[in-house]
Phi, psi and omega in degrees: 000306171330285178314341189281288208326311190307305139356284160283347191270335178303321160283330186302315198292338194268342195268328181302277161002279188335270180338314158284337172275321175292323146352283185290324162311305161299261184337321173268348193282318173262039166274295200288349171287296169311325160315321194290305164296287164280354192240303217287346166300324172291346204241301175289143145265071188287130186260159155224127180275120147282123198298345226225315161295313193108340186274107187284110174242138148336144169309329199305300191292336118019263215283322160334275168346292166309340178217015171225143180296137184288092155314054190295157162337122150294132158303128173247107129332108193249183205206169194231165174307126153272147205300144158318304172258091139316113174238121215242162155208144191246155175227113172353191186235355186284309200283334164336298188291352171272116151326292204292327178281274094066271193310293219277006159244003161268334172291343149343277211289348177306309199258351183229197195258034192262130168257006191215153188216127175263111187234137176279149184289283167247143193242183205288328159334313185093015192250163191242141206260353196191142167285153190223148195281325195285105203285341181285336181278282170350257253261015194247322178074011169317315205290114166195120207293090158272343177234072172012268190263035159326294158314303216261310181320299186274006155317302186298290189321303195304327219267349168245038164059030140299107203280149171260118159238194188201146197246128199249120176277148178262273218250030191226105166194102182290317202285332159318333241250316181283343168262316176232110169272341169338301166254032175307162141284142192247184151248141175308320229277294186206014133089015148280211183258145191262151172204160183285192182298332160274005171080353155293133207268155171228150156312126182282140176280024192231004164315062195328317195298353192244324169298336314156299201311292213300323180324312184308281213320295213287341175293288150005274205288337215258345194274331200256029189079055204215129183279285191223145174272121236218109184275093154265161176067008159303070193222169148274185187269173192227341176222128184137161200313090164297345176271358178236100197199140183208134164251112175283339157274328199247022187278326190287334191275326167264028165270297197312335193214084178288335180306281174249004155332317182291298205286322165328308193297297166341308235273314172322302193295323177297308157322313161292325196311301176310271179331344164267292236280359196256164209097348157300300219100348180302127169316106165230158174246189209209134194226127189220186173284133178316319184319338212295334154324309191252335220242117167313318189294179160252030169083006206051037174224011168111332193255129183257121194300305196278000130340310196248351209284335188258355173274348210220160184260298176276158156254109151263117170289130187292059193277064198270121173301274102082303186267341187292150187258156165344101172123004192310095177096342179096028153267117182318290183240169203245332215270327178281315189277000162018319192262312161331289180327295183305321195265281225276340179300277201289335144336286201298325148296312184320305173298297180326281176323335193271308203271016174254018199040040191213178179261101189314102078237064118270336155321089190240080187305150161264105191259173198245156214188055177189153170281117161203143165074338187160164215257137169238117189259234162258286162268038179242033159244305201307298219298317165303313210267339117000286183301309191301279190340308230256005176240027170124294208270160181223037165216169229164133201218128193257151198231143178205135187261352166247347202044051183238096208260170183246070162321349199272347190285303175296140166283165185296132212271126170277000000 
């Protein structure tokens, strides 16, 4: 009996025994699986394939992820000097967004002495050539992207030392004009919108609101890499039923004043225009009627040399033989005298720019590189740019509305 009693308690002890040992054994197994799960990622350089990319990341780079916020980049602009002698060639803004098209005017400035390109920002359209950051322009709706890769071209243009400028039709734009008809030009008639012979709506220039506008426009193109800013159609308008014509901003200052009234009203814009933009840094010029040169008046659209002459670093003046009318200077047709045209123009800037205290080589004629009126070849472009040299100046920009130049005219990039 002794031995029976002895016995079951010897078992009792080894089933206690058991119990405890099995005990301990759960207890550390699930110490190490909780180790396992939770600490050792933190510990191991443990990898996870993400399943679903396809993509392998580090724990490290995890837990990074999990606690730091994603930062894009800001775009910085960088912006290059402008050349002493500016040789300018302009380019659509379509074709800007064609490569292929595009190439055959950069091999243009690689191989002849052309150092610069004037590309439109915004054109007679009213369209913005590239997207913009500025939510107030957004919302304007302007925007139709031709040019993609806007940044990365002239990124390109600068690394081959090509200066960039960009061309802003101002007070010639319908499609604002189809957004705010407000500050439209109106007919005197019946208080719609007036347009010219080509059926374009123009802006009234005496709009603070349109100033304000161009002011984006031109802050925009200068953020996204454009060296200098290059100003058209700052005019009233010049063709089409003037007689049926309404400014709803500017009617009382050109009632008041028929002579310079317009050109006051310009001369204003030109000033704010300076005044927000300066402190950018941006280059900006001015693009006016060739007469502007020769004619005291303000051609009755507003532009005046010594008007614009303190606002601005550059003046271009249009100077296309092609547009002076018949008797220009004693010349019977103008479209035969091309260098005669071209000499007594920038002669007469020259003079104007001496007694205005200031430096004809701010005069950067826009000379003509396209057929109207007469064929322009190899030499009636050389025989211009020739004129500009032999009256002082040295720099020059040439304009084809198809962008198709007479390489053969520039000399060979030494």
């Amino acid at each position: 009996m002794h031995m029976l009693i002895m016995g079951m308690k010897r078992k009792r002890r080894n089933n206690k025994g058991s119990k405890i040992k099995f005990f301990v054994i759960g207890i550390l197994t699930a110490v190490f699986f909780s180790a396992a799960y939770f600490g050792l990622p933190n510990i191991l350089p443990t990898k996870y394939i993400g399943v679903s990319s396809g993509l392998t990341y580090s724990a490290e780079y995890i837990n990074k992820e999990k606690d730091a916020e994603v930062i894009e980049e800001k775009f910085v602009a960088s912006h290059i000097d402008t050349p002493k002698a500016v040789k300018a060639i302009y380019m659509t803004s379509w074709v800007a967004g064609t490569p292929s098209f595009r190439e055959k005017l950069v091999k243009i400035a690689d191989e002849t002495e052309i150092n610069a390109i004037i590309i439109d920002i915004k054109d007679y359209t009213g369209k913005i050539a590239f997207k913009v950051d500025d939510p107030a322009l957004q919302k304007e709706e302007a925007v139709e992207n031709r040019i993609p890769d806007v940044r990365e071209f002239i990124k390109r243009l600068h690394e081959k030392n090509i200066y960039v400028m960009g061309r802003i039709s101002v007070f010639q734009d319908p499609h604002f004009v189809s957004m705010h008809p407000e500050f439209a030009v109106k007919r005197e008639s019946d208080g719609g919108i007036w347009e010219d012979y080509k059926g374009i709506s123009w802006l009234d220039a005496g709009s603070k609101e349109v100033w304000d506008y161009t002011v984006a426009i031109a802050k925009e193109a200068y953020a996204n890499g454009f060296d200098e800013l290059n100003f058209d159609y700052i005019r009233f308008p010049s063709d089409g039923d003037m007689n049926d014509i309404k400014y709803p901003f500017s009617e009382e200052r050109v009632m008041a004043d028929p002579n310079y009234g317009k050109a006051e009203i310009m001369r204003d814009f030109f000033k704010y225009l300076a005044k927000e933009m300066k402190g950018t840094g941006a280059v900006l010029s001015a693009d006016m009627f060739g007469m502007v040169t020769t004619n005291p008046d303000d051609l009755n659209i507003g532009q005046v040399l010594e008007y614009a002459e303190p606002y601005f670093d550059y003046i271009a003046p249009m100077t296309y033989p092609s547009h002076y009318p018949n008797g220009f200077n004693g010349y019977p047709n103008p479209n035969k005298e091309v260098y005669g045209v071209i000499k007594y123009s920038m002669d007469q800037a020259v003079r104007r720019m001496n007694e205005a205290s200031t430096s004809p080589s701010k005069i950067r004629p826009w000379l003509q590189d396209f057929d109207y009126g007469g064929n322009y070849g190899i030499a009636e472009v050389r025989a211009q740019i020739q004129a500009v040299y032999d009256a002082g100046l040295d720099s020059w920009m040439l304009w084809d509305p198809a962008n198709i130049y007479t390489k053969d005219a520039l000399l060979k990039d030494m």
